[in-house]
NUMAR-111834 format. One line per 3 residues: their letters; for each residue x, z, y of C-alpha. Coordinates in steps of 0.05 Angstrom, whole numbers, plus 5000, padded with zeros to 4 digits. Last residue first. Layout:
<rs>
A) X/Z/Y | ...
</rs>
This chain:
<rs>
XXX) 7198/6630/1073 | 7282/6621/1063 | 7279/6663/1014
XXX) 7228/6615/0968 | 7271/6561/0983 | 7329/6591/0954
XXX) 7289/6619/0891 | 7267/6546/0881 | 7336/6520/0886
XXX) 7367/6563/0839 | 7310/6556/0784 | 7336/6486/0789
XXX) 7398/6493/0784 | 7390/6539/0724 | 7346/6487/0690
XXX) 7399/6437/0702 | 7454/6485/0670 | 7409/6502/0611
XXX) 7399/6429/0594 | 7479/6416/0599 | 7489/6474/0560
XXX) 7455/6444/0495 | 7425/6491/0443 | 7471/6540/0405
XXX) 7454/6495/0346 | 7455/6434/0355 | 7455/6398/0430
XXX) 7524/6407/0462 | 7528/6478/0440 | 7547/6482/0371
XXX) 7590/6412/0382 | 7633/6449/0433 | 7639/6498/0381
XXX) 7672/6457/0329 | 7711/6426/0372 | 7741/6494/0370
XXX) 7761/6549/0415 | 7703/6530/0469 | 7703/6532/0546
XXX) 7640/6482/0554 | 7632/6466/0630 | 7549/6468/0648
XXX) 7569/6522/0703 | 7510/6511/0756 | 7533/6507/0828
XXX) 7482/6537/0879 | 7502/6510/0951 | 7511/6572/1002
XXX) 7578/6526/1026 | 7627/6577/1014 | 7599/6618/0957
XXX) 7580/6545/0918 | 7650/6524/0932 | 7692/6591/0903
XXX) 7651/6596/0844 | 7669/6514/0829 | 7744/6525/0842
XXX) 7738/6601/0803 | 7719/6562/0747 | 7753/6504/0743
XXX) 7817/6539/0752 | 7802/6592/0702 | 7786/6530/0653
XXX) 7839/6485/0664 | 7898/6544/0668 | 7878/6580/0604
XXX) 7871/6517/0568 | 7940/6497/0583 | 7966/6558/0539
XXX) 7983/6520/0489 | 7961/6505/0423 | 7896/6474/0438
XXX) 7830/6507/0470 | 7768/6462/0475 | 7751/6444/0557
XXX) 7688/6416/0556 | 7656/6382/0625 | 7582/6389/0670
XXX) 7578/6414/0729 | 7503/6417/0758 | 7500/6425/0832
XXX) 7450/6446/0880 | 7410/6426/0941 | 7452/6357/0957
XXX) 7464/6324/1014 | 7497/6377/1063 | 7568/6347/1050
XXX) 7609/6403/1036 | 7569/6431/0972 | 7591/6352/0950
XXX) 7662/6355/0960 | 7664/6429/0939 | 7632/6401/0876
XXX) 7683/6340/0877 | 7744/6384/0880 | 7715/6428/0834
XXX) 7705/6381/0783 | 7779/6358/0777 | 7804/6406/0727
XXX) 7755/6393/0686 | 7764/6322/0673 | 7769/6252/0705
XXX) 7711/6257/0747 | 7638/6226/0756 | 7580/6233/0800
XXX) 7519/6230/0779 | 7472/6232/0835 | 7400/6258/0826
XXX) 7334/6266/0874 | 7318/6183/0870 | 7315/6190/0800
XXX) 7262/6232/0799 | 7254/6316/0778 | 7182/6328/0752
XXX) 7204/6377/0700 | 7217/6320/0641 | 7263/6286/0693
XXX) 7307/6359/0698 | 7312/6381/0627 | 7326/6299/0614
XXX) 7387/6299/0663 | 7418/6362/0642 | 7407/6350/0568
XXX) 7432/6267/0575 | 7502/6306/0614 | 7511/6360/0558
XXX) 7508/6300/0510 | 7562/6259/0543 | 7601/6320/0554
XXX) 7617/6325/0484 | 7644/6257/0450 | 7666/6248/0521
XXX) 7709/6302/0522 | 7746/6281/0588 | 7695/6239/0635
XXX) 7679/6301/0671 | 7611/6305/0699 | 7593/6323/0771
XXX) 7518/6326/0773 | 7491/6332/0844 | 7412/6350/0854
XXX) 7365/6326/0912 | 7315/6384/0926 | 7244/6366/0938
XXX) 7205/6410/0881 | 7189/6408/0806 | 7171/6466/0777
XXX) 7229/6514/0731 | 7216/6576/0769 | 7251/6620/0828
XXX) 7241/6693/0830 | 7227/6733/0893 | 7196/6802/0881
XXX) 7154/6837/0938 | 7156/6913/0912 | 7079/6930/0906
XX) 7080/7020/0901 | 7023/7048/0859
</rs>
């Protein structure tokens, strides 16, 4: 029987300090995605002293702030957190691919994980769904993702 070494990071507590860029845009939404990240992470050992909120005007804006932060050397990984719900027009499209391939572009550059806790949603309706009823609350899994990130990283750099 062949033993492949298998690296897989876990949900423990460890010494990483953790960004959270949250969008102030969609309050009514992002408000709850940012109590699920922070709560997933204190109830796994996480403290205060390891977080940073930081905040930004929307969605649009996060990955200026992530890229910031993946810049800086401080932080670990980062949890964004923001809801963009589709209108009428085709402004969606641009907020959301932007924010996207902004944050995917950061965490590549700078070997920081960045966790994609930004709601793209049809209907308020959804955004609802998964900020804390029933599809579960992104934020949470974002923060848990971060810090399964961050283990796994550490664990390759043994």
């Amino acid at each position: 029987m062949t033993t492949v070494k298998t690296l897989e990071g876990d949900m423990r507590a460890n010494n990483g300090r953790y960004a959270i860029v949250v969008a102030r845009w969609n309050a009514f939404i992002v408000d709850s995605l940012e109590k699920g990240a922070l709560e997933a992470l204190t109830r796994r050992g996480i403290q205060d002293d390891q977080l940073t909120l930081i905040r930004v005007p929307g969605a649009y804006e996060i990955p200026l702030a992530v890229q910031k932060a993946a810049a800086s050397g401080k932080y670990d990984a980062i949890v964004a957190l923001g809801a963009v719900i589709r209108g009428g027009t085709p402004h969606f499209d641009f907020v959301a691919g932007e924010c996207a391939s902004g944050m995917s572009r950061a965490a590549l550059t700078y070997n920081v994980p960045v966790a994609f806790g930004v709601l793209t949603v049809d209907t308020i309706e959804q955004a609802i769904e998964r900020a804390g009823t029933k599809a579960g609350n992104k934020g949470e899994e974002a923060a848990l993702s971060a810090l399964e990130m961050v283990n796994l990283l550490q664990q390759m750099d043994d």
